[in-house]
C-alpha positions, 0 to 999 in steps of 0.5 A: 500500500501506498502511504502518506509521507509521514507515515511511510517515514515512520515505516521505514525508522522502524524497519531498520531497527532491528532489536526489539527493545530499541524499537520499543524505545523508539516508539516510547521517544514518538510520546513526544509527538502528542498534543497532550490532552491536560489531565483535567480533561480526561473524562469518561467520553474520551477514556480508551476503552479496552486498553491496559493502561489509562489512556484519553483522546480526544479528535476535532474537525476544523474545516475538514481537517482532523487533529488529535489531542491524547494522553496516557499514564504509560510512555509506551502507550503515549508513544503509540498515540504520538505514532496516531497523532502523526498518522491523522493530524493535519489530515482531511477526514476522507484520508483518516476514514481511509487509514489503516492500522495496517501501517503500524503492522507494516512497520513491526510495531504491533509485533513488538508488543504484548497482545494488550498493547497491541489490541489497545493501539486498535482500540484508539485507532478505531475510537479515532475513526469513530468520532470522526465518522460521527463528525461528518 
């Protein structure tokens, strides 16, 4: 599949490396990427379901446009919401419902965690799509 610029760049960093724990660094440094979402606005609306770890986001359109505001009690989950945030940030809705986890796949990230954190990035993958489904 053909991705978008910054998530094929992201493909390619993690398909170089080769030792999985200097991948699961890797994806902990992407924390860095998210718009964090303020732990005073962490409520039940925008609480991950399904995730091991706590885990809030929260999507707005703004003329076409989606942008992802996250946040998360563990650095590796943050990380995978900073990897999300990459993937949808800036782009139109059309693009976003076009998305696939299959990127992350693509890019041996879920196969570098446990099958609860990797079911978790599914979890806010698929919350992200949601609401903005529901927006249009």
């Amino acid at each position: 599949m053909t991705w978008p610029p910054a998530i094929q760049e992201i493909i390619e960093e993690f398909k170089d490396i080769e030792d999985q724990f200097e991948k699961l660094e890797v994806l902990m440094d992407f924390s860095s990427e998210v718009d964090e979402l303020p732990t005073e606005e962490w409520n039940d609306d925008n609480l991950v379901r399904g995730c091991q770890s706590i885990a809030h986001v929260e999507v707005e359109i703004d003329q076409g446009s989606v942008h992802m505001r996250a946040a998360a009690d563990a650095k590796m989950v943050q990380g995978l919401q900073g990897i999300l945030s990459i993937a949808v940030n800036g782009s139109s809705v059309e693009d976003v419902l076009k998305l696939t986890p299959e990127f992350a796949e693509e890019a041996g990230i879920l196969n570098s965690l446990t099958p609860s954190r990797s079911n978790g990035f599914r979890t806010m993958f698929d919350m992200v799509q949601s609401i903005v489904r529901e927006a249009v």
